[in-house]
N, C-alpha and C positions, 0 to 999 in steps of 0.2 A: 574781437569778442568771440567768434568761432560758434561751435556749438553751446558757449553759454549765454547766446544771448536773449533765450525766450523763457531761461527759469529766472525763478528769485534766489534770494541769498539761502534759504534754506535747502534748495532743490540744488545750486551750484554746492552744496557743502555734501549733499547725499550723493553726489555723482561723483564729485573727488574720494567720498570715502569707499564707494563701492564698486567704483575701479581699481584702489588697491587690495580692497577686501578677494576681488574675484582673479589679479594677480597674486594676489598670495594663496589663494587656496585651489587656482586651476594651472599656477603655475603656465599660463601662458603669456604672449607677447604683451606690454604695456598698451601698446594704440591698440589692441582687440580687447582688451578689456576695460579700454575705455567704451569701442564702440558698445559690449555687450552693456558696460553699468549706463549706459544713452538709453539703451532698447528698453531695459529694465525701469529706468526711470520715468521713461514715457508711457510705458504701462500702466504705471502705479498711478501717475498722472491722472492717463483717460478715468482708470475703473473709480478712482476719488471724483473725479467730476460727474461722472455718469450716477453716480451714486447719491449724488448732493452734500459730499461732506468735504468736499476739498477748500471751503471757507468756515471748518470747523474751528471753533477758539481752542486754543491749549489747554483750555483748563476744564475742557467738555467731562474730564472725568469729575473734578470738583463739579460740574451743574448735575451730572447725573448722580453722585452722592448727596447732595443739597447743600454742598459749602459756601458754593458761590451761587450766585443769580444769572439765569442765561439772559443772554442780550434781547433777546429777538423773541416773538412765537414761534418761530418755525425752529431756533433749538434746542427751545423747551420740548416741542414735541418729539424732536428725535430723543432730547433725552431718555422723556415718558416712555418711549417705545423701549428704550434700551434697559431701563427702571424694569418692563415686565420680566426679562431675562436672563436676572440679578439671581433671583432665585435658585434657578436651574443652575446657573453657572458655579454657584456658591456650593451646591450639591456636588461638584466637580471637582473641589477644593479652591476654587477663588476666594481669593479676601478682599477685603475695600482695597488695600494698599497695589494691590497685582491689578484691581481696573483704573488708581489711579495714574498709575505707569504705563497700563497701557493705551489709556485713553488723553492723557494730557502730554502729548503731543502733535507733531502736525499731522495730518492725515496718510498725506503723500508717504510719511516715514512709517507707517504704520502698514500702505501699502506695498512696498517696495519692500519689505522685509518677507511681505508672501510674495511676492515674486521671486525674488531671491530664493528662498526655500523652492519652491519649485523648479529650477533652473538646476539646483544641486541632484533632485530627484531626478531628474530629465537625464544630468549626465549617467545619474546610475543604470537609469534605465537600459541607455544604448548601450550603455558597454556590457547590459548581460546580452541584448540582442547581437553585439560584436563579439561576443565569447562563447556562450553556450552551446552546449549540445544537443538541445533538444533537437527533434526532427520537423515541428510545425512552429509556424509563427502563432499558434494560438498556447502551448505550451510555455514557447519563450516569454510570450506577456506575462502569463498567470506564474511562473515563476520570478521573473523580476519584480512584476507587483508584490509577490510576495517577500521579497530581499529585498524591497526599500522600505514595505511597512516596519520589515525587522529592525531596520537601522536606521531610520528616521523617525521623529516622532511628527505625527499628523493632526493638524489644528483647522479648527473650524466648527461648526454648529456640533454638539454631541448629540440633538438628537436628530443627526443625519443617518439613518440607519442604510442609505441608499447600495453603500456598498461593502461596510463591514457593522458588524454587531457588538453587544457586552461589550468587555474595556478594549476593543481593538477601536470601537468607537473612534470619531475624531475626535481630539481635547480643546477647551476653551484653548483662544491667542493670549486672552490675561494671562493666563500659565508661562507665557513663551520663557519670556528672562528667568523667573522661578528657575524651571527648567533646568537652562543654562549653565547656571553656574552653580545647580545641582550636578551637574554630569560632568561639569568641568572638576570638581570635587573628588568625583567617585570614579574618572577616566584615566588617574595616571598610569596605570598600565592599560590600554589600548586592547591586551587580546583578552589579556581577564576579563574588562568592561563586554567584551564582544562574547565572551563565553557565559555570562551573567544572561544576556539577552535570547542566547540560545533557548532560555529555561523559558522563554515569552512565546505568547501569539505574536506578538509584537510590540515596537516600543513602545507604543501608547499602552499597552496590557502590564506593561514594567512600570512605567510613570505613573497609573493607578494602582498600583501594589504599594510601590512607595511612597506616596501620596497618602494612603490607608494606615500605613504604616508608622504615621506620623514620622517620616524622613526627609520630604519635600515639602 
């Protein structure tokens, strides 16, 4: 049984897919990207349990639309909560269809996907700390921060104004897939797409342009 013996069928399926995910895209060793998609998964784990939704139904985005009927009081009332912030998100360019995707699934997949994004960001990081020329470690942060906001785009509450403002904002995670296979569309030349983003604060300052623009 090995390392799979303490998840379930969904959580064995996420750990075999994002062990190849993170061999294919860090191009390193198989058994270290098993160990990191382990680390990854057991994070996504905790933060869903601590959270209270790692026994969410699948179909949480049908209860929070009103399609279906939630089981229980307790997820009706996550619903409700989640019902107040429909609005706002919708203002972001969400649509029913982008929360029912991202919300009818399992939790743990839902978590493990921002982990994964951050793990990508992380490599960026060090390697501007392993290349650059600044002279202070407090220059090399604020410029790497600033070369990941460029070429990543950053998901989570918009109105976190904690640490960037206007469209540099973070964008809903309903957006994520959207996204995706918006940029897989408009990325087949790699430097063009990179010199498009030049013209941004940042990628999220591009993804609400385009968004506005009625193109995503």
């Amino acid at each position: 049984m090995g390392i799979f013996k303490k998840y379930n069928q969904i959580e064995k399926a996420l750990l075999e897919l994002y062990s190849l995910m993170i061999f294919d895209q860090m191009k390193c060793d198989i058994s270290e990207s098993k160990i990191m998609a382990k680390d990854l998964l057991d994070k996504a784990i905790e933060v869903s349990k601590s959270e209270g939704s790692y026994y969410f139904p699948t179909n949480f985005g049908n209860i929070v639309l009103g399609l279906d009927k939630a089981p229980n009081s307790y997820i009706e009332r996550c619903a409700e909560i989640y019902r107040k912030n429909i609005p706002s998100k919708k203002s972001e360019g969400v649509r029913d269809e982008d929360i029912l995707n991202w919300l009818n699934r399992n939790d743990v997949e839902r978590n493990i996907v921002v982990q994964f994004d951050n793990v990508a960001k992380m490599a960026m990081f060090i390697n501007e700390f392993e290349t650059s020329k600044e002279t202070t470690e407090e220059k090399i942060a604020e410029k790497g921060s600033e070369k990941i906001r460029k070429y990543f785009p950053f998901y989570g509450n918009p109105n976190d104004t904690s640490h960037t403002t206007g469209d540099d904002r973070p964008i809903p995670y309903e957006l994520k897939d959207r996204v995706n296979i918006y940029v897989e569309k408009v990325k087949h030349d790699p430097e063009k797409f990179k010199s498009v983003l030049e013209k941004y604060s940042s990628y999220n300052a591009f993804i609400r342009k385009e968004i506005r623009d009625g193109n995503l």
